[in-house]
C-alpha positions in Angstrom: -206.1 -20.9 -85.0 -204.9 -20.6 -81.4 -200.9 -19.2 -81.5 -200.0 -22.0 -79.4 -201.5 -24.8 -81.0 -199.7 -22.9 -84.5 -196.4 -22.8 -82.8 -196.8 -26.5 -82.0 -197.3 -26.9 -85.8 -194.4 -25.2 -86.7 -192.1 -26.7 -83.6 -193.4 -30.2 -85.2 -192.6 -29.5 -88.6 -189.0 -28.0 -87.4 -188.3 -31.7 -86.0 -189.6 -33.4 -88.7 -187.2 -31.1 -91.4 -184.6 -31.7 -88.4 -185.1 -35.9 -88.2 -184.7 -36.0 -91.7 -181.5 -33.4 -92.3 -179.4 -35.1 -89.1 -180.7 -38.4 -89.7 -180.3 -38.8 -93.5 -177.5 -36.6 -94.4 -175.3 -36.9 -91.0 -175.6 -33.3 -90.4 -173.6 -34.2 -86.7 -170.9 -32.1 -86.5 -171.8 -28.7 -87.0 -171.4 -25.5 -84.9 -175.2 -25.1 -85.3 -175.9 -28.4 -82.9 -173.6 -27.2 -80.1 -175.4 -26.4 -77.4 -173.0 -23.4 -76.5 -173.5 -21.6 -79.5 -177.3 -22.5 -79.5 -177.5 -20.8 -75.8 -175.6 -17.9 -77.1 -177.8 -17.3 -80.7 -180.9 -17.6 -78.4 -179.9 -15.5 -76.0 -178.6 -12.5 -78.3 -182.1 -12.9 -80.2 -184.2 -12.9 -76.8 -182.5 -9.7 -76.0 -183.2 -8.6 -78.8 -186.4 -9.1 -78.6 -186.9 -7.7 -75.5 -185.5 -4.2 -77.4 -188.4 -4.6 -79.6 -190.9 -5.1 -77.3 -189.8 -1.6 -75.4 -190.3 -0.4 -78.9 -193.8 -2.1 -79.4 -194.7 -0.5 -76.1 -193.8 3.3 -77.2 -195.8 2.5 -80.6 -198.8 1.1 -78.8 -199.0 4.2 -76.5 -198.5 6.5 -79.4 -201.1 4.5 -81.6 -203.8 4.6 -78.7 -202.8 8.0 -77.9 -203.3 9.4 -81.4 -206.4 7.4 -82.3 -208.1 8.6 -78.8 -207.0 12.1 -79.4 -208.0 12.6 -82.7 -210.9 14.4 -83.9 -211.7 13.4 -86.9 -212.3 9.9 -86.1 -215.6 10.4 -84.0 -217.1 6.8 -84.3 -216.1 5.7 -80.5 -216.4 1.8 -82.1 -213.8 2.5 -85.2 -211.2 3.8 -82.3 -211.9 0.7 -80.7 -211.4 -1.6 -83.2 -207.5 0.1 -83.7 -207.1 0.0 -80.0 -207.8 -3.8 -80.3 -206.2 -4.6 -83.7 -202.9 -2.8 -82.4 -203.6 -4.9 -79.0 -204.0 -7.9 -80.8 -200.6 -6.9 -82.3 -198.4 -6.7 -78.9 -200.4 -10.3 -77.4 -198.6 -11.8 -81.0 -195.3 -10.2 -80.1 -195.5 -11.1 -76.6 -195.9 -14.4 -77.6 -193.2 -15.3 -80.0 -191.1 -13.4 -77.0 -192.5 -16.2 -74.9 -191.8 -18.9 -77.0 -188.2 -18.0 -77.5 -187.6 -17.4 -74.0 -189.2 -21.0 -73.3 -186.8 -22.4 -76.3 -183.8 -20.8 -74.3 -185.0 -22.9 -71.5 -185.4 -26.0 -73.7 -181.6 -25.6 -75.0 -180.3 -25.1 -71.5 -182.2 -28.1 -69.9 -181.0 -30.1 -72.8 -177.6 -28.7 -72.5 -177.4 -30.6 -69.1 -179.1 -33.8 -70.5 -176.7 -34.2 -73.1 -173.8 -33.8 -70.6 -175.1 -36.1 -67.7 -174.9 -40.2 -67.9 -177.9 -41.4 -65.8 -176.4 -45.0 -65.4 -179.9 -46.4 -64.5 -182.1 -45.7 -67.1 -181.4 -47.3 -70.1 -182.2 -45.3 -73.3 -184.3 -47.8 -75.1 -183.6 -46.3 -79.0 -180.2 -46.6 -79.1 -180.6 -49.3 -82.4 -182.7 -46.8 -83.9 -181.3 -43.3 -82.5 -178.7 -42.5 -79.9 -179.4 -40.3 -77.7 -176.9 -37.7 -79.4 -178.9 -37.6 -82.1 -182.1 -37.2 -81.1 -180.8 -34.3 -79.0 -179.3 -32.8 -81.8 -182.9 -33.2 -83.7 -184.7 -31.2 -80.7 -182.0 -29.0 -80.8 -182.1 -28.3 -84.6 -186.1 -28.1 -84.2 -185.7 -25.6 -81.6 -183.1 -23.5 -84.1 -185.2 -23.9 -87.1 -188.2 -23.1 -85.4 -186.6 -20.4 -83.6 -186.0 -18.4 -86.7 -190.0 -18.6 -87.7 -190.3 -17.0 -84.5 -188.2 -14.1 -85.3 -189.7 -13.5 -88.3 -192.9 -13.7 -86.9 -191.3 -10.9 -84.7 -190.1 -8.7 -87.3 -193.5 -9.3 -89.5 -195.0 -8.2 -86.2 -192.9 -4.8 -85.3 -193.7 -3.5 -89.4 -197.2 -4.4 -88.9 -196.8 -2.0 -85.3 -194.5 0.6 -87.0 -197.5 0.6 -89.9 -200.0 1.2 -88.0 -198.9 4.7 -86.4 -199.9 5.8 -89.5 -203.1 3.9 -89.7 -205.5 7.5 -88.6 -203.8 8.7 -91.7 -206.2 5.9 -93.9 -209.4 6.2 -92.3 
């Protein structure tokens, strides 16, 4: 399945958990829907993030260094498919580093919706949802799915780490 189309799966499944929690239970006022401390747990994890992906790098050069270096693998097409399999690897991290990045972006664009009255355009849910909460939904979407994102990131990094030891199987 295409990682996009999956993270859209997720993101939509985040909002629905999120609709239901903030709508139903009048999860409002909570630290995790402030937008300040949303900017600030996103931001910490996409630096984070960026440490792993220096990491990823080293293990990818060492993986494709060992596996091209070593002689006892002589089939050119098995080296190959660990070269690609550990690829394959870094394109998943890079991606999930994408996606929070682009939820950073989200929570700050939000951030200044939430905090500007636009007397000209009526919001036309109010009877159903304000505009509060629905921006608390994206928000808690963004969190929720957020954290499958890191996971997927640290799934990711012991699949990496594992795999510096993959000649050792062969």
């Amino acid at each position: 399945m295409n990682k996009l189309l999956y993270f859209f799966i997720i993101f939509v499944i985040s909002l629905v958990v999120s609709i239901l929690i903030i709508h139903f239970l009048k999860f409002t006022d909570n630290k995790l829907l402030d937008s300040e401390y949303i900017i600030d747990y996103l931001g910490i994890f996409l630096g984070f993030t960026i440490a792993l992906l220096s990491f990823a790098i080293s293990i990818t050069d060492k993986i494709k260094e060992n596996i091209l270096d070593d002689k006892t693998i002589i089939d050119k097409e098995k080296k190959r498919i660990i070269i690609d399999k550990t690829s394959n690897v870094f394109e998943e991290l890079k991606d999930d580093s994408l996606l929070i990045f682009w939820f950073f972006i989200a929570v700050i664009i939000l951030y200044i919706f939430e905090n500007t009255n636009i007397p000209l355009i009526d919001w036309p849910f109010k009877n159903f949802f304000s505009k509060t909460n629905i921006i608390n939904q994206v928000k808690f979407a963004i969190f929720i799915s957020s954290l499958y994102a890191i996971y997927d990131i640290i799934k990711t990094i012991f699949i990496l780490s594992e795999s510096t030891r993959i000649d050792k199987r062969i």
